[in-house]
MARGU-791385 format. One record per residue (C-alpha): residue number from 1; residue in three letters; y negated, z negated, x negated. Coordinates in steps of 0.2 Angstrom, whole numbers, plus 5000, padded with zeros to 4 digits. Layout:
BEGIN
+------+------+------+------+------+
: resi : resn :   py :   pz :   px :
+------+------+------+------+------+
:  NUM :  ala :    Y :    Z :    X :
...
+------+------+------+------+------+
//
This chain:
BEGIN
+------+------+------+------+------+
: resi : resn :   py :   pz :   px :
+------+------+------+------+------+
:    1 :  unk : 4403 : 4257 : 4293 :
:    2 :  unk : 4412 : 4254 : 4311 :
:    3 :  unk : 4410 : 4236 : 4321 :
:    4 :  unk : 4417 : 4235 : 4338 :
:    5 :  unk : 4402 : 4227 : 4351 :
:    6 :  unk : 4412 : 4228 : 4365 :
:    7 :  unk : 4426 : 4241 : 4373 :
:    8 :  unk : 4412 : 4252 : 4378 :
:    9 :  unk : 4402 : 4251 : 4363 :
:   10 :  unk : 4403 : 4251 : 4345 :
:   11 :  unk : 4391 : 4255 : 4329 :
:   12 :  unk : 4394 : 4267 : 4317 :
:   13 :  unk : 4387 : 4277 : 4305 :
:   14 :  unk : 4384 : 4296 : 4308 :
:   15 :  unk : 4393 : 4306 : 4295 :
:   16 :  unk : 4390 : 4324 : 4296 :
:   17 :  unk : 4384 : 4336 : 4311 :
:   18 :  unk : 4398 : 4346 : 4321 :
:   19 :  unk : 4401 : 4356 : 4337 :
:   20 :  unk : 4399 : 4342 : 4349 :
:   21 :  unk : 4389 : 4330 : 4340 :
:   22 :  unk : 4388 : 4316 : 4325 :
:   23 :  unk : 4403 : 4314 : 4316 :
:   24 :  unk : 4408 : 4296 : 4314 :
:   25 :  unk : 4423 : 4286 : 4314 :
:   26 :  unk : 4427 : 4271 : 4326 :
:   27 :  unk : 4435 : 4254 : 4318 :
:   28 :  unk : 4451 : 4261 : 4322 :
:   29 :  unk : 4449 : 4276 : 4313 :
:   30 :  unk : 4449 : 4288 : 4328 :
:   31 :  unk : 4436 : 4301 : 4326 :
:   32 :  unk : 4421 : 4302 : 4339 :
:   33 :  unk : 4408 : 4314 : 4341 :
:   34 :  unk : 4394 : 4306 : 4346 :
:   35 :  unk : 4379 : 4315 : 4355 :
:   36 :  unk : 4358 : 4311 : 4350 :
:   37 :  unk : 4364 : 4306 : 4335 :
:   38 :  unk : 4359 : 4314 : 4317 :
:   39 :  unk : 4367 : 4311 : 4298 :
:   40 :  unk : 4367 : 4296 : 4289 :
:   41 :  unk : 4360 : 4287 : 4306 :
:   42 :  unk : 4367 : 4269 : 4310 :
:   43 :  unk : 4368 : 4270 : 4329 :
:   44 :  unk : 4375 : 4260 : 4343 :
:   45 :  unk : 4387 : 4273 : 4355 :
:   46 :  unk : 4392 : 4272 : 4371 :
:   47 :  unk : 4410 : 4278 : 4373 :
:   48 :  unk : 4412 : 4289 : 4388 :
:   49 :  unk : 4428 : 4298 : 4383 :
:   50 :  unk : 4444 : 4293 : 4373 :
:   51 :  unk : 4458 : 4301 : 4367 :
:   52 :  unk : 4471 : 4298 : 4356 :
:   53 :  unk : 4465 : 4308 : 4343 :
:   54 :  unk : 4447 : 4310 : 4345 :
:   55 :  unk : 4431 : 4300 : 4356 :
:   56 :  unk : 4416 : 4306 : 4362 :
:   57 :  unk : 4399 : 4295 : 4364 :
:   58 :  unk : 4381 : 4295 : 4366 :
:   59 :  unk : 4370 : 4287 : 4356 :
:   60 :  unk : 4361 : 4269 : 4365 :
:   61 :  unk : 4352 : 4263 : 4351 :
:   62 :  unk : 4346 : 4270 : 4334 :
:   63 :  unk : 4348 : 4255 : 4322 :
:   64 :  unk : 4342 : 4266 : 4307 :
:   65 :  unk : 4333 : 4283 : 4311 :
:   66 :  unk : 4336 : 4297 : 4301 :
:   67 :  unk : 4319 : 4304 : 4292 :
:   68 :  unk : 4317 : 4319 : 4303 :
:   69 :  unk : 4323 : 4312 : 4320 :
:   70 :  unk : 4309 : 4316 : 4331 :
:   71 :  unk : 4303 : 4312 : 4352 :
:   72 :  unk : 4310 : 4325 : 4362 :
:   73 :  unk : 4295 : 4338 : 4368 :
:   74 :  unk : 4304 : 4338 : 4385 :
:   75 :  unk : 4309 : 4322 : 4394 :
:   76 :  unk : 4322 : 4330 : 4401 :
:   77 :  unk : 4332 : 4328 : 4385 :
:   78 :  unk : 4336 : 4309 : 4386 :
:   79 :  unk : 4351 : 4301 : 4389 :
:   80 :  unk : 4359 : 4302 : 4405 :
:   81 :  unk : 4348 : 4318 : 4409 :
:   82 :  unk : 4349 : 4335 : 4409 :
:   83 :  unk : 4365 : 4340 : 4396 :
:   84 :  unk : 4356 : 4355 : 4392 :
:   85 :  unk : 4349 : 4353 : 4376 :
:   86 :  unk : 4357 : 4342 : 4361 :
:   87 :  unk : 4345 : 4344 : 4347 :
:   88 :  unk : 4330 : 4341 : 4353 :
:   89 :  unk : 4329 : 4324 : 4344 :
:   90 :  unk : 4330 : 4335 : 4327 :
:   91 :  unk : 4315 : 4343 : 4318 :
:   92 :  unk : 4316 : 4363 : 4318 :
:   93 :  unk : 4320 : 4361 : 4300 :
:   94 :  unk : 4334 : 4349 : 4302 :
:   95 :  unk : 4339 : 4357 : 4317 :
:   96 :  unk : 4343 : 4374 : 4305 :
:   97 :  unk : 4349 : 4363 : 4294 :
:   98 :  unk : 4362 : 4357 : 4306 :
:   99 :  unk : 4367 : 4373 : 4314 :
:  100 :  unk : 4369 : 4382 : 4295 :
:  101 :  unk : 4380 : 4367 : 4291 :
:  102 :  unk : 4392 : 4369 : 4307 :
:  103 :  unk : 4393 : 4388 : 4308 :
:  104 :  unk : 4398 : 4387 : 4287 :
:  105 :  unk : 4412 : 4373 : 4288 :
:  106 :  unk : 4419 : 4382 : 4305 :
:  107 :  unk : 4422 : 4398 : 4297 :
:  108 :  unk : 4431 : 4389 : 4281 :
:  109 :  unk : 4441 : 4379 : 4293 :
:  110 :  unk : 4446 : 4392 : 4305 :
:  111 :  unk : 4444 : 4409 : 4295 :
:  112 :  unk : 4447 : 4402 : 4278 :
:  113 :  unk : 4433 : 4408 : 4268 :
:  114 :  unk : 4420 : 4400 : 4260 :
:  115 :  unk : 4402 : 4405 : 4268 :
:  116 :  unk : 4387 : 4402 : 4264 :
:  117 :  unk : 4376 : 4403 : 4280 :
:  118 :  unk : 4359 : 4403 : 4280 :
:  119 :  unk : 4348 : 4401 : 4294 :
:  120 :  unk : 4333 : 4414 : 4298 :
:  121 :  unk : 4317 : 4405 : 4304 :
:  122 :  unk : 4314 : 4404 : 4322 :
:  123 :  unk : 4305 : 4420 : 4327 :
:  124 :  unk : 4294 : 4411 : 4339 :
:  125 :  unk : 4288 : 4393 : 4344 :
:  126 :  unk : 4305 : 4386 : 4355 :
:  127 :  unk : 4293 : 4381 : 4370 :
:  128 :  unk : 4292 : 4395 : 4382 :
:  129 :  unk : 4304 : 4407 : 4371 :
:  130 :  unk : 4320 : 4405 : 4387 :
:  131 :  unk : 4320 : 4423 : 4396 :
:  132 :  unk : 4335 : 4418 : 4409 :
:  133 :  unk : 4337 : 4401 : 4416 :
:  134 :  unk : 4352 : 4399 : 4428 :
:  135 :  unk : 4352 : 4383 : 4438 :
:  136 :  unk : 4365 : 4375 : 4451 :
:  137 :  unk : 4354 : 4369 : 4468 :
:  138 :  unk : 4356 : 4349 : 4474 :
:  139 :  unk : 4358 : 4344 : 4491 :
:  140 :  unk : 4341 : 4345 : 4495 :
:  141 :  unk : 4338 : 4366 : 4486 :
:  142 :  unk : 4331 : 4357 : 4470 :
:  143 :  unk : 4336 : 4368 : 4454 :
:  144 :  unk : 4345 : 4356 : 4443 :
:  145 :  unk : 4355 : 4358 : 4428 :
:  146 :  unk : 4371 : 4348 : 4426 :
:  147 :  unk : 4372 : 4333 : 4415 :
:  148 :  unk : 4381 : 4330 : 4398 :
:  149 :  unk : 4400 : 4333 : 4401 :
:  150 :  unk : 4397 : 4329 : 4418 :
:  151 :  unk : 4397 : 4342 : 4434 :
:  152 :  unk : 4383 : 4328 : 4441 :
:  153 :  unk : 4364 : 4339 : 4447 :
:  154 :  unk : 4351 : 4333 : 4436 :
:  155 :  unk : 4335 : 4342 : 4447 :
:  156 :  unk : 4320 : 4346 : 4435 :
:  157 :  unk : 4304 : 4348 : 4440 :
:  158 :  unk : 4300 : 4359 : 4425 :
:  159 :  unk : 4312 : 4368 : 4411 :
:  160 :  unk : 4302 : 4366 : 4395 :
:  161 :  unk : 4313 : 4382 : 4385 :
:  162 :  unk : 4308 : 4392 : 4400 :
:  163 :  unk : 4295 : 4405 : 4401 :
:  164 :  unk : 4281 : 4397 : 4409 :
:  165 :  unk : 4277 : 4411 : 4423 :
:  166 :  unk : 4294 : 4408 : 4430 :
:  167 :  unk : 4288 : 4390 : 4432 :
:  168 :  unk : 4283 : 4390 : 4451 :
:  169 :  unk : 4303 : 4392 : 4454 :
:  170 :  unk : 4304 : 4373 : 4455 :
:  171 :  unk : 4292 : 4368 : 4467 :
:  172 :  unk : 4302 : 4379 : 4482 :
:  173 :  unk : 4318 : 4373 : 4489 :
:  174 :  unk : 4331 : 4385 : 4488 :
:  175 :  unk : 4341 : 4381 : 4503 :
:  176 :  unk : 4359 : 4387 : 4507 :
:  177 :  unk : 4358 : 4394 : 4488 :
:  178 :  unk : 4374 : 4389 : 4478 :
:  179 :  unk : 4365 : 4394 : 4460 :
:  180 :  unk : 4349 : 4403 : 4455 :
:  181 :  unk : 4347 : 4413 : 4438 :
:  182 :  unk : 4328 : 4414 : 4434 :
:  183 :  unk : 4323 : 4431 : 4426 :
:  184 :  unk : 4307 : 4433 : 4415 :
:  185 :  unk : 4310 : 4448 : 4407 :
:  186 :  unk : 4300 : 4460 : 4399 :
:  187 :  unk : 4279 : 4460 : 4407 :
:  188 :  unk : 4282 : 4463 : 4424 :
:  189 :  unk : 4282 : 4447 : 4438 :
:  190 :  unk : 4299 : 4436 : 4436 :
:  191 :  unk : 4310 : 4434 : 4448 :
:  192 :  unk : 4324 : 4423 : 4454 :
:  193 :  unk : 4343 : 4430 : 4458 :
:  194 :  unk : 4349 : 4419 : 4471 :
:  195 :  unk : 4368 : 4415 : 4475 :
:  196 :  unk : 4373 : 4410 : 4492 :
:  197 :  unk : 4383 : 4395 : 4496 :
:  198 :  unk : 4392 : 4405 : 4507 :
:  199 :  unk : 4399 : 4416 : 4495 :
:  200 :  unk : 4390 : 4431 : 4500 :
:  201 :  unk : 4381 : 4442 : 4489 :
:  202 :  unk : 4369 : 4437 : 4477 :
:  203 :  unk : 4348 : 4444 : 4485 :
:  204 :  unk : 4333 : 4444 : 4475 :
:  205 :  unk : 4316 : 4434 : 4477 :
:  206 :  unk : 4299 : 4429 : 4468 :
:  207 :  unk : 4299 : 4414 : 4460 :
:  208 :  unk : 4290 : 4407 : 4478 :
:  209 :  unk : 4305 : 4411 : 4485 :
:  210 :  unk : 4302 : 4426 : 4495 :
:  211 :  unk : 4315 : 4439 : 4496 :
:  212 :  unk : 4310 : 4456 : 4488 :
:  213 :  unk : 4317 : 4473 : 4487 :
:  214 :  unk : 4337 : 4470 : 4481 :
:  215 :  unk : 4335 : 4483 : 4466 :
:  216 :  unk : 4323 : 4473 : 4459 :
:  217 :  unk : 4324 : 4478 : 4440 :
:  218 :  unk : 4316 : 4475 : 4422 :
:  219 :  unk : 4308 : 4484 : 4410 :
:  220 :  unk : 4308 : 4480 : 4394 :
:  221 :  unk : 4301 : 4488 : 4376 :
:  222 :  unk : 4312 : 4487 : 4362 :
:  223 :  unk : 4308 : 4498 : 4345 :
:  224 :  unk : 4298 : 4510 : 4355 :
:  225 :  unk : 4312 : 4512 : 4370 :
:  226 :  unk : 4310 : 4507 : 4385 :
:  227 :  unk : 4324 : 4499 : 4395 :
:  228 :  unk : 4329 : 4496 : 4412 :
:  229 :  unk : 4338 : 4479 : 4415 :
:  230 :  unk : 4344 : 4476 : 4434 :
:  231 :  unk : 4343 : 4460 : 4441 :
:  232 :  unk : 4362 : 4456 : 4436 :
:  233 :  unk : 4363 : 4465 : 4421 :
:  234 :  unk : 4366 : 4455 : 4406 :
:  235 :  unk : 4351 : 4454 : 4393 :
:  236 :  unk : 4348 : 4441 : 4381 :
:  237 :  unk : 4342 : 4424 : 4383 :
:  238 :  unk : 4328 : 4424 : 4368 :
:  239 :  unk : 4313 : 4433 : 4371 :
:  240 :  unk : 4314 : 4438 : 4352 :
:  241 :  unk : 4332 : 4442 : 4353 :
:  242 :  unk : 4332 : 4462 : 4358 :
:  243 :  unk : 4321 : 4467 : 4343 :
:  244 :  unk : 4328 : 4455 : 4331 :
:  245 :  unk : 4347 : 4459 : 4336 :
:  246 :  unk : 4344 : 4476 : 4339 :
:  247 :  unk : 4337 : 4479 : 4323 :
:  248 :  unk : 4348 : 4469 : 4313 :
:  249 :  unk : 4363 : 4481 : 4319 :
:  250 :  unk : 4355 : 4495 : 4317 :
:  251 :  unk : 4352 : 4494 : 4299 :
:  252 :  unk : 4370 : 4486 : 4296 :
:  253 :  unk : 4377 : 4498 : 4304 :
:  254 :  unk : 4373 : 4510 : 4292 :
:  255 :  unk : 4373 : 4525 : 4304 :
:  256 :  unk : 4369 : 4543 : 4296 :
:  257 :  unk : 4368 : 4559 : 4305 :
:  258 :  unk : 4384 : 4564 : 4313 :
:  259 :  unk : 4393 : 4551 : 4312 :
:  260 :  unk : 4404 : 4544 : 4327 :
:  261 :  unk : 4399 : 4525 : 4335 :
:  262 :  unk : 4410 : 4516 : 4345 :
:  263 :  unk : 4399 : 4502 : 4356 :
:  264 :  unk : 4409 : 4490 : 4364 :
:  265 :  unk : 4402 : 4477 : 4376 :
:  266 :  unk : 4388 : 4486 : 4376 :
:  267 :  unk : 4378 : 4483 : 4391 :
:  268 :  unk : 4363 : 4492 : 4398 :
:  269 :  unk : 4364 : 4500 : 4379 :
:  270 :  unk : 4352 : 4491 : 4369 :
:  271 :  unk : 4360 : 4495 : 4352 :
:  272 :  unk : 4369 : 4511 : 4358 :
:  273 :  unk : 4351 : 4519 : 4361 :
:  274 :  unk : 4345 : 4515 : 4345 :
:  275 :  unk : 4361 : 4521 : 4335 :
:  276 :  unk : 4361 : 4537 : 4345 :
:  277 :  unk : 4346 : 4541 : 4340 :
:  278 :  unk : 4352 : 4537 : 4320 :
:  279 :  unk : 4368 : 4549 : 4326 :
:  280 :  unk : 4356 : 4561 : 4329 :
:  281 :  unk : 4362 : 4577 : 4341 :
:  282 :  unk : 4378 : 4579 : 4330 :
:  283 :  unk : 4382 : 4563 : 4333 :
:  284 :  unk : 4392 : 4554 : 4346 :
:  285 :  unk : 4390 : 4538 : 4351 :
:  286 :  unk : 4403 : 4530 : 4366 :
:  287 :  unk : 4397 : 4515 : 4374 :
:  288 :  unk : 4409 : 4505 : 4383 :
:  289 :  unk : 4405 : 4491 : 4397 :
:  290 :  unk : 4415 : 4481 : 4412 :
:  291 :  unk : 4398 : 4477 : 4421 :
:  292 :  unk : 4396 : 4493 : 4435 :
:  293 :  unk : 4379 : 4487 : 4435 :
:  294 :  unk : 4374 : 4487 : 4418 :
:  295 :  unk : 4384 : 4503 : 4415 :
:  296 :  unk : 4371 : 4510 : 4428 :
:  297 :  unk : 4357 : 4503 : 4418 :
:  298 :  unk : 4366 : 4511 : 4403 :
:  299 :  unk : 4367 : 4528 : 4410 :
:  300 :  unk : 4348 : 4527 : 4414 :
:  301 :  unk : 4343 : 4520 : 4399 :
:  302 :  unk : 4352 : 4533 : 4389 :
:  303 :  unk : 4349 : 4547 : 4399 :
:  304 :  unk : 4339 : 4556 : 4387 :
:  305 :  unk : 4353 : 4556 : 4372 :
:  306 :  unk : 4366 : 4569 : 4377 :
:  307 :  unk : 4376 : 4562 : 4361 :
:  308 :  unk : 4378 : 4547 : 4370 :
:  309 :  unk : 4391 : 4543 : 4382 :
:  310 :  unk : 4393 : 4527 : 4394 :
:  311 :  unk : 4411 : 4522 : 4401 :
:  312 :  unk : 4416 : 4507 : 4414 :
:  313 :  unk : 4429 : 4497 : 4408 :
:  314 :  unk : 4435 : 4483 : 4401 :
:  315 :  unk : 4437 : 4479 : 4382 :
:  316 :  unk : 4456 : 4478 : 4379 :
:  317 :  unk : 4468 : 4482 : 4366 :
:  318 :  unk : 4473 : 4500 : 4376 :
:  319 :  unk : 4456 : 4502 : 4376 :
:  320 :  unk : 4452 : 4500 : 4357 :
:  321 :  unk : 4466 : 4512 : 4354 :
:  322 :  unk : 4462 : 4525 : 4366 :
:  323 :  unk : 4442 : 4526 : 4361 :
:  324 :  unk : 4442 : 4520 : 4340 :
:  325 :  unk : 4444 : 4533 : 4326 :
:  326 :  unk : 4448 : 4529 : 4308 :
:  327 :  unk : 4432 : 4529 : 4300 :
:  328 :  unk : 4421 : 4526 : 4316 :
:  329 :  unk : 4407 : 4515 : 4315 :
:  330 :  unk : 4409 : 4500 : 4329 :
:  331 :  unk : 4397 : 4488 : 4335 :
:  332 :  unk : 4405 : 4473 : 4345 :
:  333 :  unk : 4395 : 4458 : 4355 :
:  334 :  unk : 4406 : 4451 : 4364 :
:  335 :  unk : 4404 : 4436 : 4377 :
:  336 :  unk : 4406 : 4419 : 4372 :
:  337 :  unk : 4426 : 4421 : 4370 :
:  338 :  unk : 4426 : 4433 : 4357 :
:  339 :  unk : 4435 : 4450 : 4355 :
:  340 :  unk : 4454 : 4440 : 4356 :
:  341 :  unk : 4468 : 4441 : 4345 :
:  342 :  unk : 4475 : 4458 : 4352 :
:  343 :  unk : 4458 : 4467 : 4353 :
:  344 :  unk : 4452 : 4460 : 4336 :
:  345 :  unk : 4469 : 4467 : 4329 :
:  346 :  unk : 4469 : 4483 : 4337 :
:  347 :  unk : 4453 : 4486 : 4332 :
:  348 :  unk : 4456 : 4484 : 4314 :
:  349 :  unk : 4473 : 4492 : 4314 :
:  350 :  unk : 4462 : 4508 : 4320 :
:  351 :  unk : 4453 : 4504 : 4301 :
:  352 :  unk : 4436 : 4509 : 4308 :
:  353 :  unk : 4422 : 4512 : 4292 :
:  354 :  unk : 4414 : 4497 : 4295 :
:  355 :  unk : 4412 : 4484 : 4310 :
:  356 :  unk : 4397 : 4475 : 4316 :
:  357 :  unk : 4399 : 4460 : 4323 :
:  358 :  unk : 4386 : 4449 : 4335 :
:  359 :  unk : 4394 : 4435 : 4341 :
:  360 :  unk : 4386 : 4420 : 4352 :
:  361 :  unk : 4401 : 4408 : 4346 :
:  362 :  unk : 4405 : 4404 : 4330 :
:  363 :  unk : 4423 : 4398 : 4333 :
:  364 :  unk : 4428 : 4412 : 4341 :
:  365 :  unk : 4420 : 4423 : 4330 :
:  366 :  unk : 4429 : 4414 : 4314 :
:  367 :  unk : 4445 : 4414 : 4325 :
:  368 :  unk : 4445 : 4436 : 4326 :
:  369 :  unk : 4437 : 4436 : 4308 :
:  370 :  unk : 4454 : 4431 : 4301 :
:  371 :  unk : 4461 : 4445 : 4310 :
:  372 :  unk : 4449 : 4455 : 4301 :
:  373 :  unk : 4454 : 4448 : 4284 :
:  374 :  unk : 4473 : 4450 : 4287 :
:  375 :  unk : 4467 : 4468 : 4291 :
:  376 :  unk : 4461 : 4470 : 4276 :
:  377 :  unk : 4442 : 4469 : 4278 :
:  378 :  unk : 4430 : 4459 : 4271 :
:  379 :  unk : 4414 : 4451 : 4277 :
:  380 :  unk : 4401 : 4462 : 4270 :
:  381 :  unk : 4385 : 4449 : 4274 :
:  382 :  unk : 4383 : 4435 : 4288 :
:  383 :  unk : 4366 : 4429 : 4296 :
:  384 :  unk : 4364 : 4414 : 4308 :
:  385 :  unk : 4349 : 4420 : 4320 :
:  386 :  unk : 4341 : 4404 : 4327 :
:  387 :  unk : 4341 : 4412 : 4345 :
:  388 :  unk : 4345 : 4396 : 4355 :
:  389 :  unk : 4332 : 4380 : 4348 :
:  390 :  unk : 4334 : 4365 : 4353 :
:  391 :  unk : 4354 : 4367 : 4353 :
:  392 :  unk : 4369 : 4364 : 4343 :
:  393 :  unk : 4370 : 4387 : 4347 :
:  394 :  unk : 4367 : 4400 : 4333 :
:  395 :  unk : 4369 : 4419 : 4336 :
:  396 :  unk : 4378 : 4429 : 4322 :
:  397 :  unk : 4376 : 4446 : 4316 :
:  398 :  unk : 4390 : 4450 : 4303 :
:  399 :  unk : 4395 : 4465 : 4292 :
:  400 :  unk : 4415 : 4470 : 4290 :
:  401 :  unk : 4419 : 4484 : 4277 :
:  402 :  unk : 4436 : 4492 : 4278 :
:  403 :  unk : 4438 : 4488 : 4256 :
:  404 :  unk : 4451 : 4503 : 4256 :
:  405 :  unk : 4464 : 4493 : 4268 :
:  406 :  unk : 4480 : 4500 : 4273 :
:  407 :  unk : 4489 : 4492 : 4290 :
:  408 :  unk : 4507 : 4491 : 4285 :
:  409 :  unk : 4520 : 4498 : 4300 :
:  410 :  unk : 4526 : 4480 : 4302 :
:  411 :  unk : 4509 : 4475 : 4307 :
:  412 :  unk : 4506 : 4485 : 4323 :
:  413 :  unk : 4518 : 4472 : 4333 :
:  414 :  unk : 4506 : 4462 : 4331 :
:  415 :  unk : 4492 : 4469 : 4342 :
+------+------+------+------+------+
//
């Protein structure tokens, strides 16, 4: 049901959930995504983007609510506010239900193979569960977060997803900072990583604003190891991601005694440890990592594992093809823009045993999954972790099995 109101707004009825929002269709038939909206809704939208192809909306006005829509905990999450949650208008259970139905369809569409994801349930209560918050800085040293599809400051006097002992961080004025990432990692105080507006390197400080020592680190427990995390080394978001992802790979992976693991993207080695120590000291494990700092944190944090070996670098296609060995076991979490075409192809052209796959995005991850299929592997298991509530974001931990492929001669051109 589509009626035009006016050439800013119209009302339609929300057909299915998608990266990006409601699916609905304007009286024209274009497609628009519409955002606060959730199935079978009637709403009125606001047009604020128009194509030829496609739109994109907010909701104004909920004429029929769906049965689960609830307040948003944060009043932050309205429209015109903070763009950085999109579901928070959804129960937890439509939420998952939501999430399970966009990362299924875009793995059909873009991988071409029916899936049948199912979403864990959320290892903890979503308030308080943010371990990292980076924020932009207004005019005035507010933290802010920029608004839906807009590169407008929203300042926030609170961050309800946040770890509440990083709260203080918004009663100071951070000024002449460009950006500050709040870190509450591990037990230890949090801290703020403050980025100029100059340019100049990024310093440290509490969350009063007071600069502290520059090698400020973390330390965090994960299965009985103890890991360093320096103040710009990556580490995931959740508080319950580590444990959860970290023990997820490791029995995936399927690691015996002996055996040779490949790493990549590995970070300050929170699955490398952990395999390592499955590798046992006939084992070898290479970890492989672009971030100098994180490599640093690698080094220390494997130190007692001389199975274990740490190199700086980036992950490329020369890369996958100097360090992968037929039969290898290879555990890849890439940032949000997947492994790539060339590595993806590389990497299965190598025919490893068996790839584990973490991946924060599912359209990339679909996108090197076909490579994997062309390759001749298939995908072993899939699980959608709820890592990110009170957003449209999933994290994925897949298995793919070599099933006896061969990689035709003809096929190496293409990596």
């Amino acid at each position: 049901m589509t009626r035009s109101t006016s050439t800013q707004r119209a009302v339609v009825r929300i057909e299915r959930p998608a990266s990006g929002g409601g699916v609905a269709h304007l009286e024209d038939g274009c497609v628009v995504f519409v955002r606060d909206a959730l199935p079978g809704e009637l709403v009125e939208v606001e047009i604020v983007q128009r194509t030829a192809k496609l739109a994109r909306a907010r909701a104004r006005d909920v004429l029929e609510a769906h049965g689960q829509r609830v307040e948003p905990p944060c009043p932050y999450a309205r429209a015109g506010t903070c763009g950085g949650c999109d579901l928070q208008h959804a129960s937890t259970d439509l939420q998952g239900a939501w999430k399970s139905q966009v990362a299924s369809e875009q793995i059909r569409r873009i991988a071409g193979l029916p899936v049948d994801g199912a979403m864990t349930e959320p290892a903890t209560p979503a308030r308080g569960s943010r371990t990292r918050l980076r924020c932009a800085v207004d005019g005035d040293g507010r933290l802010a977060l920029r608004g839906w599809r807009s590169h407008r400051l929203v300042p926030l006097e609170s961050c309800w997803l946040l770890d509440e002992r990083a709260g203080a961080a918004f009663d100071v004025r951070w000024s002449g900072a460009r950006e500050v990432e709040l870190r509450a990692i591990g037990d230890e105080p949090p801290f703020a990583v403050v980025w100029p507006a100059d340019g100049g390197a990024p310093w440290t400080a509490d969350v009063s604003g007071k600069r502290v020592e520059p090698s400020r680190v973390a330390h965090v427990g994960v299965g009985g190891i103890d890991f360093r995390v320096s103040a710009t080394s990556f580490w995931q978001a959740h508080v319950a991601a580590p444990v959860m992802l970290s023990e997820r790979v490791a029995r995936l992976s399927g690691v015996d005694a002996g055996d040779r693991v490949v790493d990549l993207f590995s970070g300050v080695g929170l699955f490398a440890a952990p395999l390592a120590d499955l590798a046992g000291p006939d084992g070898r494990v290479i970890a492989v990592e672009s971030s100098a700092g994180a490599v640093d944190d690698a080094r220390h944090n494997l130190g007692a594992r001389p199975q274990a070996r740490v190199r700086l670098g980036a992950v490329d296609a020369a890369r996958v093809t100097d360090t992968v060995r037929e039969d290898d076991v290879v555990v890849v979490d890439p940032p949000r823009a997947g492994l790539g075409r060339r590595v993806a192809a590389a990497l299965a052209y190598r025919r490893p045993r068996r790839v584990v796959y973490v991946s924060c995005d599912t359209a990339t991850f679909a996108r090197d999954l076909r490579e994997f299929l062309v390759a001749g592997f298939g995908l072993d298991s899939l699980e959608i972790l709820d890592l990110f509530p009170m957003t449209e974001h999933v994290e994925l931990v897949a298995l793919l099995d070599r099933a006896g492929s061969t990689v035709d001669s003809a096929d190496e051109g293409r990596v």
